[in-house]
N, C-alpha and C positions, 0 to 999 in steps of 0.2 A: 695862578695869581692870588694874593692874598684879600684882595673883592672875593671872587670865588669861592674860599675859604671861608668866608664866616655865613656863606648861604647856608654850607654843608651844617645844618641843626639837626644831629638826631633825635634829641629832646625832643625838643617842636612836632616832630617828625611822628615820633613815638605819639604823644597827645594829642596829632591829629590823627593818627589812627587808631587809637582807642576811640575816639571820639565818632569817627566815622561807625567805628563797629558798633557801637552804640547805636547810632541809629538807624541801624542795617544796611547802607551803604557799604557794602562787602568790598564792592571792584577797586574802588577808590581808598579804603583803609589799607585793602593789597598794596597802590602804589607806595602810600605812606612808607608803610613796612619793609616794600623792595628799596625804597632810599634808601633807608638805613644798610641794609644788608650788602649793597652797592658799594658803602665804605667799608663793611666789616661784616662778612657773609658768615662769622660765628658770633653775629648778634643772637643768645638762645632766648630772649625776650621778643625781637622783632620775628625770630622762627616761627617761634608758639603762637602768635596774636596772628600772624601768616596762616599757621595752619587750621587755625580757631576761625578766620574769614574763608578759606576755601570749603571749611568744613558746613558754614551756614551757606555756602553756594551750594552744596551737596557734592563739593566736588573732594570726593573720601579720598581718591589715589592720591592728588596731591597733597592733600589735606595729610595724609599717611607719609609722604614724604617730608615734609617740615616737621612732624615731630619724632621721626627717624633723628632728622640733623638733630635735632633737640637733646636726644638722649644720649646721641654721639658723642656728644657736649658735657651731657653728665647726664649718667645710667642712672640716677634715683633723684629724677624728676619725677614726679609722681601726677603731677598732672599733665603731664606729658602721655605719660603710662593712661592714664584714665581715658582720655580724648582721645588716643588710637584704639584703644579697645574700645567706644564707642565707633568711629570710622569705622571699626572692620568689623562691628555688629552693623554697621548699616549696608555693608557689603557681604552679608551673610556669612563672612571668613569668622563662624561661630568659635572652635576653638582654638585659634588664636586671641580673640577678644577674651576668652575665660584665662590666658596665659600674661595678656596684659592688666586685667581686673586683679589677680591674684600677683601679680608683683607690684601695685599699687597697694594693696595689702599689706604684703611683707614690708611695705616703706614705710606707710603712715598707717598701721592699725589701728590706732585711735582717733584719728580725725575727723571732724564733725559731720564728714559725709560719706562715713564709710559706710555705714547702714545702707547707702544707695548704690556705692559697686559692689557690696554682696550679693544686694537682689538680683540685678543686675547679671552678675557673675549669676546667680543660679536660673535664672532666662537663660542662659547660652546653653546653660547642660542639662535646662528642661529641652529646647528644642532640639538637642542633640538625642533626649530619653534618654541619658542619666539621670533619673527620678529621684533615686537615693540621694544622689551627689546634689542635686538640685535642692531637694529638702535643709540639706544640710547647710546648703547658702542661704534660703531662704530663715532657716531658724537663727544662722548667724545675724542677717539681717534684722530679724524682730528681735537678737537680742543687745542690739545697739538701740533698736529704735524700737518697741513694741508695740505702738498705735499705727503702724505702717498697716494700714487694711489690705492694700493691696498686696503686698509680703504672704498675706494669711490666706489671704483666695488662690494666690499661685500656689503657694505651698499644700492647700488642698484639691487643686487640678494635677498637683504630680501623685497625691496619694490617690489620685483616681483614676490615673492611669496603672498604677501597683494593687489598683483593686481593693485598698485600705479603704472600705466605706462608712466606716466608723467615724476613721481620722478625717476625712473628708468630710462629714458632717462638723465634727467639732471645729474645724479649719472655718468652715464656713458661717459658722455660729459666731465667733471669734470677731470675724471680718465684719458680720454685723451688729454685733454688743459696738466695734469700734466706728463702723458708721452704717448707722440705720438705712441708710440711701444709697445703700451700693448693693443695686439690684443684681447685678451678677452674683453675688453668693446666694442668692435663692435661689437661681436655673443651676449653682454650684449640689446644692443642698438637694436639690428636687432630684438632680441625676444618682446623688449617692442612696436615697431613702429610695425610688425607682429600683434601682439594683437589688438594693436587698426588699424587694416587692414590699413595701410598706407604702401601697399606690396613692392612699387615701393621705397622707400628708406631705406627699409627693406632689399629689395634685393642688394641694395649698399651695406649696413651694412654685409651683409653675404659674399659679392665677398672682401669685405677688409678683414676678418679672412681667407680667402680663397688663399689672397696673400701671408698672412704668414704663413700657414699650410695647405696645398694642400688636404691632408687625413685627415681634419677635418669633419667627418660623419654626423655628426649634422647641420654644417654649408651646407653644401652639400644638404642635406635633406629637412632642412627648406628652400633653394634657392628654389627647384625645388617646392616644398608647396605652398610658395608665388608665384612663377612666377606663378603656375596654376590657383589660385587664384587670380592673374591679369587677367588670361586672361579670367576668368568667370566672372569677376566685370565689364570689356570691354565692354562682349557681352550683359550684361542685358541694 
């Protein structure tokens, strides 16, 4: 009937479920966006915003499913690409998320947030232990954005895994010339100078993560490690 016809508003439809999504109403911007899909199941708008609300439900299969449809639609969506390789970093399907991060890449290599699925991208193939490969995300990353502190503390947790305890120092130096308050690059710092037994500014490096987290176990640990270890290196 033509009553019934002018219900059918995807517009409307569409605005009320961004708007839902906005305010974290997930289940209800779903129904918004199943209207629409209802009259036109290759809405790639109403897919995406679909898989963007199941995704903040945490629910990644389906979430992974809507932006399937999406790219189905068209292969260089790129925030299509990005949002499924987050999904399947949160489902640990590690390298595929590195396959979706990098054909986001090859689509929009300049765009204002690429600096973030580099990183990004090089998390999957630190936690894979490709270090190298890792590094090498990680520098592309600092070389979009190079105040990224966080970019320079990972980048120096993969050289310390490769035993580079040098670069690990300077990584971590790095991380804190860019913010002074990011105590993890001093439990970073303290394990690298530890290695290479230089105890005694190891043991700095450990009582600063120590200032800003009292019940840091590790730091705690390695303090008392190193101090014993001074005091054996003393007596020879």
């Amino acid at each position: 009937m033509r009553s019934s016809a002018k219900r059918k508003n995807p517009e409307k439809w569409m605005a009320e479920g961004l708007a839902l999504n906005n305010l974290k109403k997930y289940k209800e911007a779903i129904e918004s966006f199943d209207r629409i899909l209802k009259i036109d199941p290759k809405d790639a708008d109403a897919l995406f915003n679909k898989g963007r609300a199941l995704h903040n439900l945490d629910d990644f299969t389906n979430a992974i499913l809507c932006y399937n449809r999406v790219l189905q639609l068209n292969p260089k969506n790129a925030k299509a690409w990005r949002w499924k390789g987050f999904a399947l970093r949160s489902l640990e399907r590690f390298e595929e998320a590195v396959k979706c991060f990098d054909k986001e890449i090859e689509l929009e290599p300049n765009n204002d947030y690429i600096w973030y699925i580099r990183y990004n991208k090089g998390l999957m193939l630190h936690v894979l232990d490709r270090f190298d490969e890792a590094i090498k995300s990680y520098d592309a990353s600092i070389g979009s954005f190079s105040k990224y502190a966080q970019a320079w503390y990972c980048k120096g947790l993969a050289y310390y895994n490769l035993e580079k305890y040098d670069e690990v120092i300077k990584s971590c130096e790095k991380t804190l010339e860019i913010d002074p308050d990011y105590f993890h690059a001093w439990y970073g710092k303290g394990l690298a100078l530890h290695s290479l037994n230089n105890y005694q500014e190891a043991i700095k490096c450990y009582e600063k993560v120590l200032e800003n987290d009292p019940e840091h176990i590790d730091a705690w640990f390695n303090m008392k490690l190193a101090t014993r270890c001074l005091g054996l290196f003393n007596q020879s």
